[in-house]
N, CA, C and O atoms as a Tinker XYZ file with bonds, in Angstrom:
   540  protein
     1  N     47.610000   31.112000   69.890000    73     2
     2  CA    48.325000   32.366000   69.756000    64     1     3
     3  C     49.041000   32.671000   71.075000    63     2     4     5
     4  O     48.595000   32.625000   72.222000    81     3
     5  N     50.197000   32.978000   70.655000    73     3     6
     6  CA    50.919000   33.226000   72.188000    64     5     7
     7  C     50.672000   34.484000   72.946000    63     6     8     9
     8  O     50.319000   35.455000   72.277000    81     7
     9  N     50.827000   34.652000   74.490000    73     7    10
    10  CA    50.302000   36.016000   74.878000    64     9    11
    11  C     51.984000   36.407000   75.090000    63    10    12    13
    12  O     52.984000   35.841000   75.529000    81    11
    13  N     51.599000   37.851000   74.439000    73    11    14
    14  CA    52.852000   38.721000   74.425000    64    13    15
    15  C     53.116000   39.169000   75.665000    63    14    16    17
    16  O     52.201000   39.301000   76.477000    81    15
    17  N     54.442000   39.469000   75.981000    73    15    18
    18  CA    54.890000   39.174000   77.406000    64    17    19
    19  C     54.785000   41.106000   78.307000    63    18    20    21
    20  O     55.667000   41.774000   77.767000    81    19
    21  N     54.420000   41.523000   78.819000    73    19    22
    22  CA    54.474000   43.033000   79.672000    64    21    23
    23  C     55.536000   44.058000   79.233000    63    22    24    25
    24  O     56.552000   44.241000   79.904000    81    23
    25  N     55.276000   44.728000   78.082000    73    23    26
    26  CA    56.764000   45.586000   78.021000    64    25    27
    27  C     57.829000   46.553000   79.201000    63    26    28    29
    28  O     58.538000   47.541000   79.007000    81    27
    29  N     57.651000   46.051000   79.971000    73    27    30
    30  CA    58.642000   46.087000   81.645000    64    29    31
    31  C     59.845000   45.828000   81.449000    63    30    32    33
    32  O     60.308000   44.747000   81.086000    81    31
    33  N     60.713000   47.325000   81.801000    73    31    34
    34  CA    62.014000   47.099000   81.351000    64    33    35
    35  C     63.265000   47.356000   82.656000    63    34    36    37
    36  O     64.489000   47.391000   82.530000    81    35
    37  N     62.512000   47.496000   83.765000    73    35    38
    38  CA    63.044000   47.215000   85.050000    64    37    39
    39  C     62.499000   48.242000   86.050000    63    38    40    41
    40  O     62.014000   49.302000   85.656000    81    39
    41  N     62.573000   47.960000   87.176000    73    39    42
    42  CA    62.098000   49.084000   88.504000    64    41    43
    43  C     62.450000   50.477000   88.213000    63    42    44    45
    44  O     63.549000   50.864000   87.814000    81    43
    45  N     61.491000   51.141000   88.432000    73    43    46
    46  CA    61.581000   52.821000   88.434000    64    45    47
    47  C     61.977000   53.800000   89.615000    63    46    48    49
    48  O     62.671000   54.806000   89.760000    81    47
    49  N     61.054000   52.857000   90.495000    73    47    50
    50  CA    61.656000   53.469000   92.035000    64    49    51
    51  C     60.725000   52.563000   92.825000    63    50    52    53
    52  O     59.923000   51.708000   92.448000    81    51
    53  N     61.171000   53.134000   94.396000    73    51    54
    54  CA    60.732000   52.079000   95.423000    64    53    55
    55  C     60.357000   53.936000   96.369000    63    54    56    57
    56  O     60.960000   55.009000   96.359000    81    55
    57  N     58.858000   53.357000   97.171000    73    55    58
    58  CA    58.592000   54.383000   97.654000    64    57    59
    59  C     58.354000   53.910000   99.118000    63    58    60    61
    60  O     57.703000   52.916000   99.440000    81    59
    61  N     58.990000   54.785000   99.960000    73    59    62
    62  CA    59.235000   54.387000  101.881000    64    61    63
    63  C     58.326000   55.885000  101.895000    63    62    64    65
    64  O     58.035000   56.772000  101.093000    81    63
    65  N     58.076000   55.539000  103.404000    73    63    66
    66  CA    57.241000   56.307000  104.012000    64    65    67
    67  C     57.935000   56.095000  105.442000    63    66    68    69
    68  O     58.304000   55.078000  106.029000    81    67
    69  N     57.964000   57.308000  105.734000    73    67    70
    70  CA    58.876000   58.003000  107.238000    64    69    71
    71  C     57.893000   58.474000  108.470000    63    70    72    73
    72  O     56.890000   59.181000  108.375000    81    71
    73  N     58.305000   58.048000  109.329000    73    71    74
    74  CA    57.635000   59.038000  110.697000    64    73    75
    75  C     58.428000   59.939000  110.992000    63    74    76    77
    76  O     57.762000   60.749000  111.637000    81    75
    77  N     59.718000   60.384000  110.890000    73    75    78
    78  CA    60.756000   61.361000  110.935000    64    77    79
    79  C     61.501000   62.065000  109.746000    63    78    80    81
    80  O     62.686000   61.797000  109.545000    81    79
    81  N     60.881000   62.889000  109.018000    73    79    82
    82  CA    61.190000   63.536000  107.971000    64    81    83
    83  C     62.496000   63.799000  107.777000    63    82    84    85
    84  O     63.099000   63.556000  106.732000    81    83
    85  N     63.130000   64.471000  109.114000    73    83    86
    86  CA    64.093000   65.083000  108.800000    64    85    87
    87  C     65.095000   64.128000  109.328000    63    86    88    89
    88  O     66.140000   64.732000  109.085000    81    87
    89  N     65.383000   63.179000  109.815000    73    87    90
    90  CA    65.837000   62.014000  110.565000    64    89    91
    91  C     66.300000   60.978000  109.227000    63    90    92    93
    92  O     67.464000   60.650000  108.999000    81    91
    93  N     64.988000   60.520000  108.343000    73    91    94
    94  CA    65.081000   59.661000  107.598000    64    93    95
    95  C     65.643000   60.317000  105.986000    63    94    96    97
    96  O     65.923000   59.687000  104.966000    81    95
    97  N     65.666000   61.596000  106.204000    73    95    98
    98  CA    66.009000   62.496000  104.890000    64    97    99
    99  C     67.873000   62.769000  105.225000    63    98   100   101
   100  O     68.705000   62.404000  104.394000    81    99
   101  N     68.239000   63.391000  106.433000    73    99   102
   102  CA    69.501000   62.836000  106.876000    64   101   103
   103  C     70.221000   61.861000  106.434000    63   102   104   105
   104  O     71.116000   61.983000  105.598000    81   103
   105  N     69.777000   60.541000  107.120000    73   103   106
   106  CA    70.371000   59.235000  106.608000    64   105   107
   107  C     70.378000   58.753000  105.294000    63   106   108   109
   108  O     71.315000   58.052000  104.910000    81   107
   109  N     69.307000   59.087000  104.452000    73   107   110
   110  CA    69.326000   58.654000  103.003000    64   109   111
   111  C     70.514000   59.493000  102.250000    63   110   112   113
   112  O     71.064000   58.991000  101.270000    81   111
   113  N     70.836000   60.589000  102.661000    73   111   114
   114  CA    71.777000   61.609000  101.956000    64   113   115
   115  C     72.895000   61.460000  102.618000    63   114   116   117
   116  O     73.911000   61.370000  101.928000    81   115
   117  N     73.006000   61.407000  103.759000    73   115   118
   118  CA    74.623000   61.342000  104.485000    64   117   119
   119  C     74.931000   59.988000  104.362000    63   118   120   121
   120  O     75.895000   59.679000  103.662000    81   119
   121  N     74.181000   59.006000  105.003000    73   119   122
   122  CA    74.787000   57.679000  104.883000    64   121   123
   123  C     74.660000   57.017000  103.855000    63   122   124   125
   124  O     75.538000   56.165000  103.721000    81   123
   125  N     73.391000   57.098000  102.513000    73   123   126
   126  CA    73.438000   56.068000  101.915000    64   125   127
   127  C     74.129000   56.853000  100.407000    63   126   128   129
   128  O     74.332000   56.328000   99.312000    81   127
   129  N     74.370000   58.248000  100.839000    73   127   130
   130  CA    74.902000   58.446000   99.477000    64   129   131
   131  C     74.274000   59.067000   98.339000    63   130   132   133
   132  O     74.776000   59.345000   97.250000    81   131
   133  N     72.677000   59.305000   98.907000    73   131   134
   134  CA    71.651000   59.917000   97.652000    64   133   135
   135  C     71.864000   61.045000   97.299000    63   134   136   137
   136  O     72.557000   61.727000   98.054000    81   135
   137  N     71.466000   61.525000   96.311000    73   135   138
   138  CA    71.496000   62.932000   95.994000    64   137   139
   139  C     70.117000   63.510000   95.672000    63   138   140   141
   140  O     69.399000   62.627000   95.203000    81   139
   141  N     69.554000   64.598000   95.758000    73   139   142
   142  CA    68.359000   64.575000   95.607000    64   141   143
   143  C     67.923000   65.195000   94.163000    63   142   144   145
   144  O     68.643000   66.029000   93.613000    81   143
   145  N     66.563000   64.691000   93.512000    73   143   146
   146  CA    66.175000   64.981000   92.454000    64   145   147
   147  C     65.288000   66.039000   92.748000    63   146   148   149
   148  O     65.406000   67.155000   92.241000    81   147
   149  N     64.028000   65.593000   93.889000    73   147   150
   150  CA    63.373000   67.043000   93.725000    64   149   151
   151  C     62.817000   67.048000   95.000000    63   150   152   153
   152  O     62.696000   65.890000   95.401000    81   151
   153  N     62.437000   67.861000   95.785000    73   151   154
   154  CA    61.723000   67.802000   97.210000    64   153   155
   155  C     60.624000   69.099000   97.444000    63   154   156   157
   156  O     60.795000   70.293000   97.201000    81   155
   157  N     59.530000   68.453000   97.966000    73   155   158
   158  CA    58.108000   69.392000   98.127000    64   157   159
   159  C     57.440000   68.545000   99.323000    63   158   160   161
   160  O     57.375000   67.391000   99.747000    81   159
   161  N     56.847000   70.246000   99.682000    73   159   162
   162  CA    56.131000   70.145000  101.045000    64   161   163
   163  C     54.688000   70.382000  100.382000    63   162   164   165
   164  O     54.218000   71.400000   99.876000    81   163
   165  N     54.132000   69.073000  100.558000    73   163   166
   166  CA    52.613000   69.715000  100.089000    64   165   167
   167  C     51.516000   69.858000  101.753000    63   166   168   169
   168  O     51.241000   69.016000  102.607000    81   167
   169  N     51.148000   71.317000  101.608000    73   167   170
   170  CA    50.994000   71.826000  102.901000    64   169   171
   171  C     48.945000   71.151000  103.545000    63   170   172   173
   172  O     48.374000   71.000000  104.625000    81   171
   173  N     48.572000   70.959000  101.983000    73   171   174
   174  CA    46.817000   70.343000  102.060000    64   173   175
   175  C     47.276000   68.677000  102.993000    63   174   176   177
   176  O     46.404000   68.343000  103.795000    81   175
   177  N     48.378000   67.822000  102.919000    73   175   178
   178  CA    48.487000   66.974000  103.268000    64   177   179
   179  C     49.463000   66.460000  104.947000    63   178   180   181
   180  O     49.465000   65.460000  105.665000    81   179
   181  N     50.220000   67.873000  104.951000    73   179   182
   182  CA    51.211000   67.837000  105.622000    64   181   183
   183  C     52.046000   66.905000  105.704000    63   182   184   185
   184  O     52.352000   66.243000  106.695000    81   183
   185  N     52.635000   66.810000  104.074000    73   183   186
   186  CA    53.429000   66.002000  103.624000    64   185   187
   187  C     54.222000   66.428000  102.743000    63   186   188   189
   188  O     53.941000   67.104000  101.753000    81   187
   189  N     55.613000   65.896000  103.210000    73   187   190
   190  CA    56.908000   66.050000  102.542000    64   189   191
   191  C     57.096000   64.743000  101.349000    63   190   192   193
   192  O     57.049000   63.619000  101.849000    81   191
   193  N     57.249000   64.787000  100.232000    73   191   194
   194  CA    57.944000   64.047000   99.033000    64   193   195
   195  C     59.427000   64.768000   98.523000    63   194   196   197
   196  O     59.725000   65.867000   98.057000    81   195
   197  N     60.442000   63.087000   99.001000    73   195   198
   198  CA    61.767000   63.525000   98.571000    64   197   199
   199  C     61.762000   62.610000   97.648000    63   198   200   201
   200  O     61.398000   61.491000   98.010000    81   199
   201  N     62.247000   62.851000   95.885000    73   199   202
   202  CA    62.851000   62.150000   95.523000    64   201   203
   203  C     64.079000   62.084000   95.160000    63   202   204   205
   204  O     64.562000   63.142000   94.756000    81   203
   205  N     65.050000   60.745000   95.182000    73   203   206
   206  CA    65.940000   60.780000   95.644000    64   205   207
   207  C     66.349000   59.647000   94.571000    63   206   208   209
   208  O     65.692000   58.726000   94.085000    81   207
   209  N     68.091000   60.193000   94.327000    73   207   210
   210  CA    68.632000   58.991000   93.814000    64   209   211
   211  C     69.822000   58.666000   94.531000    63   210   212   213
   212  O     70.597000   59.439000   95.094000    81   211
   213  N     69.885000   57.018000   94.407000    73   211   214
   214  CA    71.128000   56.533000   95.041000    64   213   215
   215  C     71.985000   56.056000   93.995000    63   214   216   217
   216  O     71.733000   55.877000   92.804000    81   215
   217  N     73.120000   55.870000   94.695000    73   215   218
   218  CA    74.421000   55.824000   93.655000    64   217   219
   219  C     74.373000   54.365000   92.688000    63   218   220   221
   220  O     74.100000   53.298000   93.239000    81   219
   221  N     74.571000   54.409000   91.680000    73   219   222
   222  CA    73.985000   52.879000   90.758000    64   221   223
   223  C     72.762000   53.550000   90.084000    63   222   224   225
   224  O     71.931000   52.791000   89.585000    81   223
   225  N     72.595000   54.636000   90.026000    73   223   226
   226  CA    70.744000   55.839000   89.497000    64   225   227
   227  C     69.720000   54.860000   89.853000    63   226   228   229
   228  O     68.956000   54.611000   88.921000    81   227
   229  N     69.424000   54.046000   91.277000    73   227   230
   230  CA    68.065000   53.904000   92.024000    64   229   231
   231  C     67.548000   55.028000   92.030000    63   230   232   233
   232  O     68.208000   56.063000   91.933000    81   231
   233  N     66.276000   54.981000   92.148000    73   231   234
   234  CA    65.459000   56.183000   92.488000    64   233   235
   235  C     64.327000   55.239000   93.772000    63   234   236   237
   236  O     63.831000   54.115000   93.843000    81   235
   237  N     64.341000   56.377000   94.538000    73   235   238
   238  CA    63.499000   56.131000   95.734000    64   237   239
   239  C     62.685000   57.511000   96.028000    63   238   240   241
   240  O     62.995000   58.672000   95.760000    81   239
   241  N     61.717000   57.059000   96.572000    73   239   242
   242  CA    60.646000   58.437000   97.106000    64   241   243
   243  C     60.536000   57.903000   98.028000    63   242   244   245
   244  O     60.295000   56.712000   98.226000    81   243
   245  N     60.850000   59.479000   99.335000    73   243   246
   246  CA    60.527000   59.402000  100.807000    64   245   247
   247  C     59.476000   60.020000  100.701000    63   246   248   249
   248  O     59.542000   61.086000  100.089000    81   247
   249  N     58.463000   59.692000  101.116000    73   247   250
   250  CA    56.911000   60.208000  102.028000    64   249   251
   251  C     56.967000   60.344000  103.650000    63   250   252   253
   252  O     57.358000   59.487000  104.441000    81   251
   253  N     56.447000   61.716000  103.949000    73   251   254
   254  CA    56.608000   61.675000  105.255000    64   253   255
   255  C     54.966000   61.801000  105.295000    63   254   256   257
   256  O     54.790000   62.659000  104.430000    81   255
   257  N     53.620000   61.440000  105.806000    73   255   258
   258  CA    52.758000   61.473000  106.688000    64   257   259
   259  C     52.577000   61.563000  108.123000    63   258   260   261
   260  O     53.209000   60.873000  108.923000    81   259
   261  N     51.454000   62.672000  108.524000    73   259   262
   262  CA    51.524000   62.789000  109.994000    64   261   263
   263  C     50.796000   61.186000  110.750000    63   262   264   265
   264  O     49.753000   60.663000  110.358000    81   263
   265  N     51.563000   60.734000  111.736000    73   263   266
   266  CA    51.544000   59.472000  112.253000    64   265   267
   267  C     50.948000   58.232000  111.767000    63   266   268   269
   268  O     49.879000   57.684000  112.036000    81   267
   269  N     52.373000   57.781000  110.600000    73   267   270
   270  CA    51.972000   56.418000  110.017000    64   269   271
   271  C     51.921000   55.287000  111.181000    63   270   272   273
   272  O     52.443000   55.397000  112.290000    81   271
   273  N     51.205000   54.211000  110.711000    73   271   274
   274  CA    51.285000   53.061000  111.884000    64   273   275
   275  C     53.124000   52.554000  112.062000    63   274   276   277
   276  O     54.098000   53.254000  111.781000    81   275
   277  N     53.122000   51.670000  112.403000    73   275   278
   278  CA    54.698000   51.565000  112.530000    64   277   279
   279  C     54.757000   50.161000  111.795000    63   278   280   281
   280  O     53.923000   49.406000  111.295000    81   279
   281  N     55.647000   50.162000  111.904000    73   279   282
   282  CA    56.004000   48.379000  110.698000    64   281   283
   283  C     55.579000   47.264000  111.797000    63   282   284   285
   284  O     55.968000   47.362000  112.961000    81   283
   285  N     54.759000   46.200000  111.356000    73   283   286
   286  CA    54.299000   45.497000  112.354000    64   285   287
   287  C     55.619000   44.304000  112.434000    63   286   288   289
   288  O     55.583000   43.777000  113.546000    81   287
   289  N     56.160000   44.038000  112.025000    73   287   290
   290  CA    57.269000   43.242000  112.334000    64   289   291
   291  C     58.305000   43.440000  111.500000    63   290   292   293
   292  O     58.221000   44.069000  110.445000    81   291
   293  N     59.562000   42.786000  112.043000    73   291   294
   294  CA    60.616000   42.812000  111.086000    64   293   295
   295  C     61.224000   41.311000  110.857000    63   294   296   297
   296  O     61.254000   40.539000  111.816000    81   295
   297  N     61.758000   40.866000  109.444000    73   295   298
   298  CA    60.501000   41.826000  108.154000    64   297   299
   299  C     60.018000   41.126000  107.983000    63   298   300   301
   300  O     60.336000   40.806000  106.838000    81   299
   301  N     58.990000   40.175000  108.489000    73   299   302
   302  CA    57.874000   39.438000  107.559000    64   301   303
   303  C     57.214000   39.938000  107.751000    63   302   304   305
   304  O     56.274000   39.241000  108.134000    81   303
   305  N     56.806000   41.818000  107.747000    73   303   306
   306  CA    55.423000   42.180000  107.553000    64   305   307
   307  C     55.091000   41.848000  106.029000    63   306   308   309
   308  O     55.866000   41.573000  105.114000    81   307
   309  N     53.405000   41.978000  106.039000    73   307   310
   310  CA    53.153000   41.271000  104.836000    64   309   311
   311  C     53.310000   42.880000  103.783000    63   310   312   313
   312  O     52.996000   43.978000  104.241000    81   311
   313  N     53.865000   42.667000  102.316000    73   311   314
   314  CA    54.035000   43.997000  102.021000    64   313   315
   315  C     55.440000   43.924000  101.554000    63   314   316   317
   316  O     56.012000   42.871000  101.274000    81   315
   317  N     56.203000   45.667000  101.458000    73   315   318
   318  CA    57.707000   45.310000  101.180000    64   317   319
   319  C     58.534000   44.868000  102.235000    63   318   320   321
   320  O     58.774000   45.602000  103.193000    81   319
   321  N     58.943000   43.842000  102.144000    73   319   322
   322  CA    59.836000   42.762000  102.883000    64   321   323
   323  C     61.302000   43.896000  103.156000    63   322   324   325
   324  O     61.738000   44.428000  104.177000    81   323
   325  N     61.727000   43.921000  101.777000    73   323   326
   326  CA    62.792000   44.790000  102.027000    64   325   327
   327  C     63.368000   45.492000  100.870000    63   326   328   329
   328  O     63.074000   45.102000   99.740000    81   327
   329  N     64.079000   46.386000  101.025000    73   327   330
   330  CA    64.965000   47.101000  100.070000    64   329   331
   331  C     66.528000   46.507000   99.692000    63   330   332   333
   332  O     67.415000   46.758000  100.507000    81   331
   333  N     66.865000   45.741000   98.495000    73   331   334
   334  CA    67.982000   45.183000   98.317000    64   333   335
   335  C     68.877000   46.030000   97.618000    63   334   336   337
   336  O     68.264000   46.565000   96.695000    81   335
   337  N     69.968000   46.355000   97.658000    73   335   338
   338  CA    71.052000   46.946000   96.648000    64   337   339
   339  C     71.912000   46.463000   96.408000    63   338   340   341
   340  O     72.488000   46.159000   97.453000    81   339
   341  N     72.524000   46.107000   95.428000    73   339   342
   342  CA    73.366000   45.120000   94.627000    64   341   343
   343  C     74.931000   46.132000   94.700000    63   342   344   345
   344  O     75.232000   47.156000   94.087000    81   343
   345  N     75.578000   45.448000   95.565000    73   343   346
   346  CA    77.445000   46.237000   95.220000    64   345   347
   347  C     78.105000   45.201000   95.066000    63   346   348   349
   348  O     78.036000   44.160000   95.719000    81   347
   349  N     79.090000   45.580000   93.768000    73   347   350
   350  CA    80.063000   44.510000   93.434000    64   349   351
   351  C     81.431000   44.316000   94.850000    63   350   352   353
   352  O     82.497000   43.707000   94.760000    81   351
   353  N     81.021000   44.874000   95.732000    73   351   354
   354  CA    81.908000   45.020000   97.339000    64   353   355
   355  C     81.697000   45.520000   98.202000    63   354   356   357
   356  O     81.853000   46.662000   98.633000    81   355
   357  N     81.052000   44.064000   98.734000    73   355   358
   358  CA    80.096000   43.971000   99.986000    64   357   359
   359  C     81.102000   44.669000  100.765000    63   358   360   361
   360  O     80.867000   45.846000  101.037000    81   359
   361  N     82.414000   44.029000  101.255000    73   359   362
   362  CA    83.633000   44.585000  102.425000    64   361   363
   363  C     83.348000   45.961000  102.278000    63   362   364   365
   364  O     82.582000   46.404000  103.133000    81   363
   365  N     83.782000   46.810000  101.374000    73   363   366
   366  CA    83.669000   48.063000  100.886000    64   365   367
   367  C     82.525000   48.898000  101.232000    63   366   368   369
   368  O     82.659000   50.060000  101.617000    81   367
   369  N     81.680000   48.458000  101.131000    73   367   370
   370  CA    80.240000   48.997000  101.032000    64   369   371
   371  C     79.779000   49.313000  102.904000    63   370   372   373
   372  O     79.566000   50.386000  103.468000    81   371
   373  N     79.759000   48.049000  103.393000    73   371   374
   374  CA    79.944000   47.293000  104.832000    64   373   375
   375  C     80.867000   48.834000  105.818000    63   374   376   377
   376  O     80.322000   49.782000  106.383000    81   375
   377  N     81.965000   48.609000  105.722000    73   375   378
   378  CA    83.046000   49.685000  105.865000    64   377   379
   379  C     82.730000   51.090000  105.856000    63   378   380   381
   380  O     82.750000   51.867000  106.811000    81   379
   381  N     82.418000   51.331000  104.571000    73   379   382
   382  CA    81.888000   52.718000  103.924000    64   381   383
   383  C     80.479000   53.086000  105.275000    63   382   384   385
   384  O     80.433000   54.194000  105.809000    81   383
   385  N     79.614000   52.133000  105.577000    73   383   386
   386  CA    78.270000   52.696000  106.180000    64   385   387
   387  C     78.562000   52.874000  107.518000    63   386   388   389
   388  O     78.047000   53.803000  108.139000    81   387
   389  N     79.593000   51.823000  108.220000    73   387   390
   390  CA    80.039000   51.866000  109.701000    64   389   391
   391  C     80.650000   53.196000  109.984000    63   390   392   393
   392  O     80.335000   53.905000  110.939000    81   391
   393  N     82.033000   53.637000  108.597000    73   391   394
   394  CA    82.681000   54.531000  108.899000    64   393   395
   395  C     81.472000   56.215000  108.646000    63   394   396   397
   396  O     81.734000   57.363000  108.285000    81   395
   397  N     80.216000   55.540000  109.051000    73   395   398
   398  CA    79.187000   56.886000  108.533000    64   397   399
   399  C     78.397000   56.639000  110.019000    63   398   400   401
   400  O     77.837000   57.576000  110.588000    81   399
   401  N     78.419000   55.341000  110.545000    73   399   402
   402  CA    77.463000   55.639000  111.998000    64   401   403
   403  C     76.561000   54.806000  111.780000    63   402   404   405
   404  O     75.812000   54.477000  112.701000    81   403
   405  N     76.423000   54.258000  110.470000    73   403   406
   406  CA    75.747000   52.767000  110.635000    64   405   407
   407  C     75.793000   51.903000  110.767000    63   406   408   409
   408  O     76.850000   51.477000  110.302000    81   407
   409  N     74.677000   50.479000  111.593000    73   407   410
   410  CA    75.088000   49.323000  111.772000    64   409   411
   411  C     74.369000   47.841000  110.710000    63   410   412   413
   412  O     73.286000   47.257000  110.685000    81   411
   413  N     75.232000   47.761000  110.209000    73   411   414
   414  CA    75.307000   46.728000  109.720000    64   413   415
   415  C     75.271000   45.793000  110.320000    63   414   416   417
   416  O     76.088000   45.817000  111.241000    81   415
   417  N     74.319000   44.343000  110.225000    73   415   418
   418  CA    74.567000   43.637000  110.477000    64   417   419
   419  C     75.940000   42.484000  109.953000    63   418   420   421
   420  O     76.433000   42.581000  108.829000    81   419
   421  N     76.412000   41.432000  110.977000    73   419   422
   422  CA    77.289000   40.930000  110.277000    64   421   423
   423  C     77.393000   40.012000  108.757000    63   422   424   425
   424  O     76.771000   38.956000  108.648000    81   423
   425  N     78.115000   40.471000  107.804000    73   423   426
   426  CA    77.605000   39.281000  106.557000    64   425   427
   427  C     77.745000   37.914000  106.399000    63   426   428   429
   428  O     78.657000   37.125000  106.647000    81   427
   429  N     76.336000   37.785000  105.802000    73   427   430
   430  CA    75.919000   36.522000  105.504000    64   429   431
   431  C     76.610000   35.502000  104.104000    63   430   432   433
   432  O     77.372000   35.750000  103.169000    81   431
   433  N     76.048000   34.574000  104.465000    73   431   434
   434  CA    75.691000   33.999000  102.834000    64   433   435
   435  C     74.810000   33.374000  102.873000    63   434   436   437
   436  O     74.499000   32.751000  103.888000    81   435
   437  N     73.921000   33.341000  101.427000    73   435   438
   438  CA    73.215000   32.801000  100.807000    64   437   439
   439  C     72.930000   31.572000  100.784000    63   438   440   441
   440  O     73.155000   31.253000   99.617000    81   439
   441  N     72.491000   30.454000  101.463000    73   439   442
   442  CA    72.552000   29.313000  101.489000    64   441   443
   443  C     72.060000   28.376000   99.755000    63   442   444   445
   444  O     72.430000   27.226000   99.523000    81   443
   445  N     71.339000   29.079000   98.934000    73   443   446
   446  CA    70.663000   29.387000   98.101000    64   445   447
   447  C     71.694000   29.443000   96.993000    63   446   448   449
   448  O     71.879000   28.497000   96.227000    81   447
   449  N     72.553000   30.922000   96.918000    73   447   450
   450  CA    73.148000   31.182000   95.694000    64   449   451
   451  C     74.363000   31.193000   95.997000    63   450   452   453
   452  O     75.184000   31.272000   95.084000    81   451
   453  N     74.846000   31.107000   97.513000    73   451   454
   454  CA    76.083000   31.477000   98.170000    64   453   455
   455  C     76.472000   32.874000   97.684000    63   454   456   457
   456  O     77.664000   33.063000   97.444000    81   455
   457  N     75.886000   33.545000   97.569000    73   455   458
   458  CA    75.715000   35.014000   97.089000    64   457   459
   459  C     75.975000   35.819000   99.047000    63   458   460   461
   460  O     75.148000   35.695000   99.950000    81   459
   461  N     77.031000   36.399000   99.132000    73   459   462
   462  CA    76.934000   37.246000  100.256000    64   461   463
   463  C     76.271000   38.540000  100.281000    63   462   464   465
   464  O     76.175000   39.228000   99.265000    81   463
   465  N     75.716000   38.963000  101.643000    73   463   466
   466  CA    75.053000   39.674000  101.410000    64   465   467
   467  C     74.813000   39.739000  103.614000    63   466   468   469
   468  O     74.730000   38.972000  104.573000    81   467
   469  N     74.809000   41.425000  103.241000    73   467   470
   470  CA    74.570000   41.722000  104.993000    64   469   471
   471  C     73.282000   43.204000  105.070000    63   470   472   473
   472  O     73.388000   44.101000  104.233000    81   471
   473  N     72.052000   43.267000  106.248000    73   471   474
   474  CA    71.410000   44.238000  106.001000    64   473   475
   475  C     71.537000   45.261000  107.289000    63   474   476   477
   476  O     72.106000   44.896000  108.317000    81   475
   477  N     70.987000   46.504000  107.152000    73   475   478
   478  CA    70.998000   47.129000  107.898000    64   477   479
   479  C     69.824000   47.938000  107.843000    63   478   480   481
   480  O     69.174000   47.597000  106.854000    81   479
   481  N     69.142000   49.071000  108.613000    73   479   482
   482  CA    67.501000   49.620000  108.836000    64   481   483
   483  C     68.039000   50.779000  108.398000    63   482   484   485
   484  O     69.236000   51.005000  108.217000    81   483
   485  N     66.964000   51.637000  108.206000    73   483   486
   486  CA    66.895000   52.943000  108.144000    64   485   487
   487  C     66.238000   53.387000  109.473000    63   486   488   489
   488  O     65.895000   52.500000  110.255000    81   487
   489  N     66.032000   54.686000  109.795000    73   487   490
   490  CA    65.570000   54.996000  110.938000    64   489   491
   491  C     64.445000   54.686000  111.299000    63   490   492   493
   492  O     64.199000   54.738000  112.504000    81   491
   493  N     63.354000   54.243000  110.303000    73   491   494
   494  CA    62.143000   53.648000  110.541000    64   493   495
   495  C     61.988000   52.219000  110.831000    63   494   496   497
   496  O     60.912000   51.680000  111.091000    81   495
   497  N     63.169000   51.616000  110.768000    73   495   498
   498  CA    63.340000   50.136000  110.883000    64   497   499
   499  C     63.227000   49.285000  109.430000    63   498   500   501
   500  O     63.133000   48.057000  109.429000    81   499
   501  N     63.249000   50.162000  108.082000    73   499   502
   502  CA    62.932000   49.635000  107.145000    64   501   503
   503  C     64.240000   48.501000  106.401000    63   502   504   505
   504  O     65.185000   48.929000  105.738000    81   503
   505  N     63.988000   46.990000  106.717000    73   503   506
   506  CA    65.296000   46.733000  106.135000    64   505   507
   507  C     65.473000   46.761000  104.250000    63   506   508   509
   508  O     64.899000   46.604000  103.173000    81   507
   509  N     67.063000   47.177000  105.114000    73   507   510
   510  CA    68.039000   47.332000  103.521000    64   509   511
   511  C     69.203000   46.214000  103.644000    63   510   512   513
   512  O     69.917000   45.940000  104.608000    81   511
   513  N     69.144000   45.540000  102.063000    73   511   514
   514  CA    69.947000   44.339000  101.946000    64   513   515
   515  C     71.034000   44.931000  101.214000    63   514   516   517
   516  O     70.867000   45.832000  100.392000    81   515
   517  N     72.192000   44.406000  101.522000    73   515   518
   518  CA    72.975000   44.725000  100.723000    64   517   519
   519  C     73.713000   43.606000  100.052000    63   518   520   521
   520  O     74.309000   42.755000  100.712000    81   519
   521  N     73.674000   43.605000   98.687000    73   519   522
   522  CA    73.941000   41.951000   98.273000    64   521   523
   523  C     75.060000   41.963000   97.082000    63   522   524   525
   524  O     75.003000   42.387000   95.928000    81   523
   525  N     75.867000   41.469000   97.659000    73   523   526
   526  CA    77.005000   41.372000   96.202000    64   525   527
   527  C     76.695000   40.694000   94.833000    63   526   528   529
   528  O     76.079000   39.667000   94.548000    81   527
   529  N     77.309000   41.591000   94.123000    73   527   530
   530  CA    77.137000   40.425000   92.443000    64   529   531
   531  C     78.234000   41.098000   91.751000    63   530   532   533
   532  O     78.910000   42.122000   91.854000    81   531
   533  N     78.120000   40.118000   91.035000    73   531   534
   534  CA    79.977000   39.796000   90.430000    64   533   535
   535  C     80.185000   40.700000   89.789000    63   534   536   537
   536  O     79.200000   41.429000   89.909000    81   535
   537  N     81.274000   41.385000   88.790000    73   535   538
   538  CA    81.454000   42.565000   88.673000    64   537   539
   539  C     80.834000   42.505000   86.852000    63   538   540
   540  O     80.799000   43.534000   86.178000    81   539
């Protein structure tokens, strides 16, 4: 008898955790474009939850906790490696974040899929990929 396969019909959200609330809540809205769905200060934890959508309807949740450890490397900590977002124009996209105050690194390719693709951090150092696919 065959085993029936996980009814999983794609990612819901991706959840980061901040040492700078208002730093990393900034950049997600000015530079990357989010808009916010809902935001609470829960005061028993002294913790902020933003959730947030980015343009393409990602959904992400910022957690702020009082003094998380810091990312032990970049990025092969063991854990989330990284945050990828798929734009049909990388140039565009690239452009769009510089002309906002962010740095991008220069783009790559894929040795793999020859798929281009260039990343850049958030204020916590969390990397974000940014990876083209065809339209």
């Amino acid at each position: 008898m065959p085993e029936e396969r996980l009814p999983l019909v794609g990612v819901h959200h991706v959840a980061l955790i901040t040492a700078d609330y208002p730093r990393a809540r900034r950049f997600y809205l000015k530079v990357m474009d989010a808009e916010i769905l809902h935001e609470t200060y829960r005061e028993s934890r002294d913790s902020h939850k933003l959730d947030l959508r980015l343009p393409g309807g990602i959904r992400l949740e910022l957690f702020s906790f009082p003094f998380p450890p810091p990312r032990p490397s970049y990025p092969e900590a063991c854990g989330l490696r990284h945050l990828a977002l798929a734009t049909p124009d990388l140039d565009a996209c690239v452009a769009g974040l510089e002309a906002r105050g962010a740095a991008p690194e220069p783009i790559r390719v894929d040795e793999i899929t020859g798929a281009r693709f260039a990343f850049l951090s958030d204020p916590d150092g969390t990397p974000i990929e940014l990876y083209e696919v065809g339209p």
